[in-house]
C-alpha positions in Angstrom: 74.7 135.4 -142.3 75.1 136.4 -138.5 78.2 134.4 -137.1 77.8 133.4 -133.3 78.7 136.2 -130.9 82.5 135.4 -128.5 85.2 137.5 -128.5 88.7 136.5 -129.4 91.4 136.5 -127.3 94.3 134.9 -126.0 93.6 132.8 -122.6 97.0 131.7 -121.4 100.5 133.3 -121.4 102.7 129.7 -121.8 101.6 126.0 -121.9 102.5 125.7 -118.5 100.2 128.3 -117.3 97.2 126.2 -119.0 98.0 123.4 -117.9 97.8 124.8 -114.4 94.6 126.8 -114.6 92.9 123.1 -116.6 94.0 121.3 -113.8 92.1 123.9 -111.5 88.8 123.8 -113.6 88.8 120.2 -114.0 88.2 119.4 -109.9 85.2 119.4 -108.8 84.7 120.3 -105.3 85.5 117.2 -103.9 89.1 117.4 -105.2 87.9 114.6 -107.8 89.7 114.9 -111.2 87.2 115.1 -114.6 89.2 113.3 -117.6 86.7 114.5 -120.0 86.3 118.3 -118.5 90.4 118.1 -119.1 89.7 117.2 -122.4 86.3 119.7 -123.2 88.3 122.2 -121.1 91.9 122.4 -123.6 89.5 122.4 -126.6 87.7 125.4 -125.5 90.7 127.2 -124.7 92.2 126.4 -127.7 89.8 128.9 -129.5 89.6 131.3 -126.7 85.9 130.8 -125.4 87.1 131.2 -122.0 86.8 134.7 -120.1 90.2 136.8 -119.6 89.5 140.0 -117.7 90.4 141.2 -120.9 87.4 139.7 -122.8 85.1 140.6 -120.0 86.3 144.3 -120.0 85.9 143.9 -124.1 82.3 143.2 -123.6 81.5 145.8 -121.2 82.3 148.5 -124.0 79.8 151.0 -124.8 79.0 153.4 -127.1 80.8 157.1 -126.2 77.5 158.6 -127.0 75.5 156.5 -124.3 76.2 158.7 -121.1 75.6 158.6 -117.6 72.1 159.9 -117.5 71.2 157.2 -120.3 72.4 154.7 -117.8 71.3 155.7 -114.8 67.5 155.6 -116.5 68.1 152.0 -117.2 68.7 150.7 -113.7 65.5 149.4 -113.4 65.8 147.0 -116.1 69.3 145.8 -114.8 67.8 144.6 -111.9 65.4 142.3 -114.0 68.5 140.9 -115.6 70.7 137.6 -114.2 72.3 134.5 -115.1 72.8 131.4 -113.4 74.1 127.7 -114.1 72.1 124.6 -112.5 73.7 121.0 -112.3 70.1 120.0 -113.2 68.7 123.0 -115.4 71.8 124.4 -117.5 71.7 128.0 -118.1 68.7 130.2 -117.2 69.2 134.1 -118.5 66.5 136.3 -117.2 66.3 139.3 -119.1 63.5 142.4 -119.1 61.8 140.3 -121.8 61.7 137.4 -119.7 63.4 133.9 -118.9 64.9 131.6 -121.1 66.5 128.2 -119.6 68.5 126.1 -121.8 69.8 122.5 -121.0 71.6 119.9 -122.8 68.7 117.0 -123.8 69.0 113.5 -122.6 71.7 114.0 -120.7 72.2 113.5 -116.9 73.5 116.0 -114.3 76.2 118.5 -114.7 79.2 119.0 -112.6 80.7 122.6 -111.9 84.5 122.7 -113.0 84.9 126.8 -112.6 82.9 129.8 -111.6 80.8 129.8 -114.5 81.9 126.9 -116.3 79.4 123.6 -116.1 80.3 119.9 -117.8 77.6 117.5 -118.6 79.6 114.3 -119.2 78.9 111.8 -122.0 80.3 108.8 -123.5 80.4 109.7 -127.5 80.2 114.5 -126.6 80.8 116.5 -123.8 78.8 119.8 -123.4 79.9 122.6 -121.4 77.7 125.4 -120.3 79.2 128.7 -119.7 77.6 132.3 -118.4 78.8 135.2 -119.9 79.5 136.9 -116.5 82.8 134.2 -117.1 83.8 133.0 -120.2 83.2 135.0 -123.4 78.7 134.0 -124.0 75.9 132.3 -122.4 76.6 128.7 -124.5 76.5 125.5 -124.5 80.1 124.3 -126.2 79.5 120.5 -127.6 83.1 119.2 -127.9 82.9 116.0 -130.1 85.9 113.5 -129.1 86.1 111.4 -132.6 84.8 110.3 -135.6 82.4 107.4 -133.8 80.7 110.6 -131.9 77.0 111.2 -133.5 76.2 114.3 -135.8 73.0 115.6 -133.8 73.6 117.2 -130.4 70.0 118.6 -129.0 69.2 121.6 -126.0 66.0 121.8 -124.6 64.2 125.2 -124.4 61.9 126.9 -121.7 60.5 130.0 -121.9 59.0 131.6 -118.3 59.3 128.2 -117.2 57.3 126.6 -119.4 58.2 124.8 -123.0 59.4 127.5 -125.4 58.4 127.8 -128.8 61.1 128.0 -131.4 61.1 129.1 -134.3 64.1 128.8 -137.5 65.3 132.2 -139.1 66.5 133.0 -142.3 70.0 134.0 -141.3 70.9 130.2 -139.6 69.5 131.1 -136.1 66.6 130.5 -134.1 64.3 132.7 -132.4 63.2 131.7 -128.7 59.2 132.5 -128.0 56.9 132.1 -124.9 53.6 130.8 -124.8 52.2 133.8 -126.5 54.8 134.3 -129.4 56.6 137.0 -127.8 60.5 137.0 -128.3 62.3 136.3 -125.2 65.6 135.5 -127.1 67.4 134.2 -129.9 70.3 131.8 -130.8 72.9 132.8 -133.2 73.6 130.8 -136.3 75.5 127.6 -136.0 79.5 127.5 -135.9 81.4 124.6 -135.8 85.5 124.0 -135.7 87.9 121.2 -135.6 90.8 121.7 -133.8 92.8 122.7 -136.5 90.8 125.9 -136.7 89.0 124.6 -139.6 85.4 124.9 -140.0 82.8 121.8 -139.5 80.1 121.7 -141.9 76.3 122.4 -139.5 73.0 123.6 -139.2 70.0 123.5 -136.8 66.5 122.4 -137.0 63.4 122.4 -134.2 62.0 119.5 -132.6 59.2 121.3 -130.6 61.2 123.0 -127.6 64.3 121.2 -128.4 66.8 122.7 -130.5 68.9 120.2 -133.0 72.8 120.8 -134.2 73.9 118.9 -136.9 77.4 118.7 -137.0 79.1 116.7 -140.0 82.4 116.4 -138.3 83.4 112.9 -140.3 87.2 113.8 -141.5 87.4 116.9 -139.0 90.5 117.1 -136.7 89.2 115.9 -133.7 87.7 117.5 -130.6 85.3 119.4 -132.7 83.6 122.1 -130.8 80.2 123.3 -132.2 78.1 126.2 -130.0 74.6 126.8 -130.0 75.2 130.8 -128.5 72.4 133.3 -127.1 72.5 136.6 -128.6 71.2 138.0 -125.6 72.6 137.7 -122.3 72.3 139.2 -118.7 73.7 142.4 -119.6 73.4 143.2 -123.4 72.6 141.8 -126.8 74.6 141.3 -129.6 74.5 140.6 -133.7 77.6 140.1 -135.0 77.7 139.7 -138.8 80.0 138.1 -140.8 82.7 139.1 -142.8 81.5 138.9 -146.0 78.4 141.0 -144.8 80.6 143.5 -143.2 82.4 144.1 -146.7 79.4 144.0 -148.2 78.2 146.8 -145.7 81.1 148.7 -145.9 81.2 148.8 -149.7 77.3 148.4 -150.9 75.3 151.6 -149.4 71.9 150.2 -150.5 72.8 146.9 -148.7 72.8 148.4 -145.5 69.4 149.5 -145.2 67.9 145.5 -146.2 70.8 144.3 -143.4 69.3 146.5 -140.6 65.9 145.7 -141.9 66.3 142.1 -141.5 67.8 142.4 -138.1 64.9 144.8 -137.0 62.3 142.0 -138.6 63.5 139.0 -135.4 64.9 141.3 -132.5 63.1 144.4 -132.1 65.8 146.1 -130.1 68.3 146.2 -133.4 65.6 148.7 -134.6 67.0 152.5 -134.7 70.6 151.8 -135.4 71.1 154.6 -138.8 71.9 153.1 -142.1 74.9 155.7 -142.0 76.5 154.6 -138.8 76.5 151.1 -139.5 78.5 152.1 -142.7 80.7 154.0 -140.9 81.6 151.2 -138.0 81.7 149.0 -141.0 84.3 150.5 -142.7 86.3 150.3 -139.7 85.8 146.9 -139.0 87.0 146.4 -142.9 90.1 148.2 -142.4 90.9 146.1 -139.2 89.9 142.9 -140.8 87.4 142.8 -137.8 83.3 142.4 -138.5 80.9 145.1 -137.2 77.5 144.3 -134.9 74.7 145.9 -133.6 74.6 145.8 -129.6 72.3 146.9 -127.2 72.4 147.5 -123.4 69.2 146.4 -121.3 70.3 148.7 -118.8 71.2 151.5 -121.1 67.9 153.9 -122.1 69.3 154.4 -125.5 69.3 153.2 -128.7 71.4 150.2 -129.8 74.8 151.1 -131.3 77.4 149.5 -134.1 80.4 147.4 -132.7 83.6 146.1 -133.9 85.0 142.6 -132.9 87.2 139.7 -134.0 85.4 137.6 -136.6 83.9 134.0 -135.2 83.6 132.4 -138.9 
C-alpha cells in the first residue's frame, strides 16, 4: 500500500517555543483567540504536519540527474501551477492537468489561523486545510476531539470547477477525474493516528463528488488526526510507498516491475521510472529505515525519479 505523502520533522525547539508560535496561529486577524484551532493546531504539531524551512527545503529536492536545461524547458508548465486556500472553497491546486478544489462537506466557513493554514470549526471534529507552499501537503487534517466525535468525516470534490468524478483504487486511495475521465489528481490512502502515535483503524469510500473517511477512533488516545492528502501538489507529485513495500522492493527483484506497473496503471507520470533504480533507492531507504517514492516535477522536462523519506505509517 501507498502511505500518505508529509515529511517528518521536528517543528519546535522547546515547549515554550510552541506554545508561542500556537498562540500566533490561533488569532485570527481580528486578534480573536480560536479554542479549537489551539486544540487542531498542538495535535498537528505533535506529528510534525506543520512546514519548517527544513521540510519545505526537503521537498524541493531533486534528482542530481535533472539539470538546468531540463528545468528551464519546464517553465511553462510552472506557470500553470498554484495553490490557494478559500474561507468558502478550501483548497484549490491547479496543476498542468487541471484544477482540483477540495472542501470540507457540510461544514460552514473557514477561518485563516496562519499563512497557509485554514480551520473549519465544528462541534464533534475540526478540519484544517493546509497548502503545501506551508506546512508539509495540500490536506485537509480532521482532528477528532473524543470518543462521542462521529467516524465519517466527508470532502467535497470539483474538477475544472465542476463536480469531480472519483473513483476508489486498489492501493486505499482515490483517483480525482473531470467530466471526461481524465486524471486531474489523486488522494493518497487513508492514515489515521491517536495522539499516542498509534494508528486509528480507516478507509474511504465515494459518495458521488464527495469523498468519505471512516475513522474507527473508539478506544484511540484522543485528538485523533486522520488526512485525506493529494499526491499532487503545485509543484510536484509524490508516491510514497510503505515500508513493507519498500523491503519488499529492496529484497524481491521481480516485485519491482508489478510495483511500478501498478503505479504507472492510475498516474501516468510515475511511468518511466527503471525497475533498477527503484531497487537501488530502495535499498537505501531500507538501510535508513526510511521508504522510497516515485516523484515528479511539473516544471521539470524529465522523467520522474526514486526518493527517500521518513515513513508516514
Amino acid at each position: 500500500m501507498l502511505a500518505a505523502v508529509t515529511v517528518a520533522g521536528s517543528i519546535f525547539g522547546s515547549a515554550h517555543v510552541a506554545d508561542a508560535q500556537i498562540s500566533q496561529r490561533s488569532n485570527s486577524q481580528s486578534g480573536e483567540v480560536l479554542p479549537a484551532a489551539d486544540e487542531a493546531i498542538r495535535a498537528l504539531d505533535s506529528l510534525n504536519l506543520l512546514a519548517t524551512d527544513s521540510l519545505l527545503s526537503d521537498r524541493a529536492l531533486t534528482a542530481p540527474e535533472v539539470d538546468k536545461q531540463a528545468r528551464l524547458g519546464g517553465e511553462k508548465n510552472s506557470a500553470l501551477a498554484s495553490e490557494t486556500l478559500s474561507e468558502s472553497d478550501g483548497l484549490s491546486i491547479s496543476t498542468p492537468q487541471g484544477e482540483v478544489g477540495m472542501t470540507p462537506a457540510n461544514l460552514g466557513k473557514g477561518r485563516r489561523v496562519d499563512s497557509g493554514v485554514m480551520l473549519f470549526p465544528d462541534e464533534h471534529a475540526n478540519v484544517v486545510m493546509t497548502s503545501s507552499q506551508d506546512a508539509s501537503a495540500a490536506a485537509g487534517y480532521v482532528v477528532i476531539p473524543g470518543a462521542d466525535s462521529p467516524t465519517e468525516y466527508r470532502f467535497s470534490f470539483t474538477a475544472n470547477n465542476a463536480p469531480a468524478e472519483l473513483e476508489l483504487t486498489s492501493r486505499g486511495g482515490v483517483l480525482i477525474k473531470d467530466e471526461e475521465g481524465n486524471v486531474l489528481n489523486s488522494v493518497a490512502p487513508p492514515w489515521a493516528r491517536g495522539s499516542d502515535g498509534a494508528d486509528v483503524e480507516t478507509w474511504y469510500e465515494v459518495d458521488g463528488d464527495e469523498l468519505v473517511q471512516h475513522v474507527q477512533h473508539a478506544g484511540a488516545s484522543y485528538p485523533v488526526v486522520a488526512d485525506p492528502s493529494l499526491e499532487c501538489d503545485a509543484a510536484l507529485c509524490t508516491l510514497l510507498y510503505s515500508r513493507s513495500d519498500t523491503q519488499r522492493l529492496a529484497n524481491e527483484s521481480n516485485f519491482a516491475a508489478a510495483v511500478l506497473s501498478a503505479a504507472c496503471g492510475s498516474a501516468a507520470w510515475a511511468c518511466g521510472l527503471a525497475a533498477g533504480v527503484a531497487i537501488d533507492a530502495a535499498n537505501r531507504a531500507d538501510n535508513e529505515g526510511k521508504c522510497v517514492g516515485i516523484r515528479h516535477l511539473h516544471y521539470v522536462a524529465a522523467a520522474s525519479f526514486p526518493v527517500v523519506e521518513p515513513c508516514r505509517e
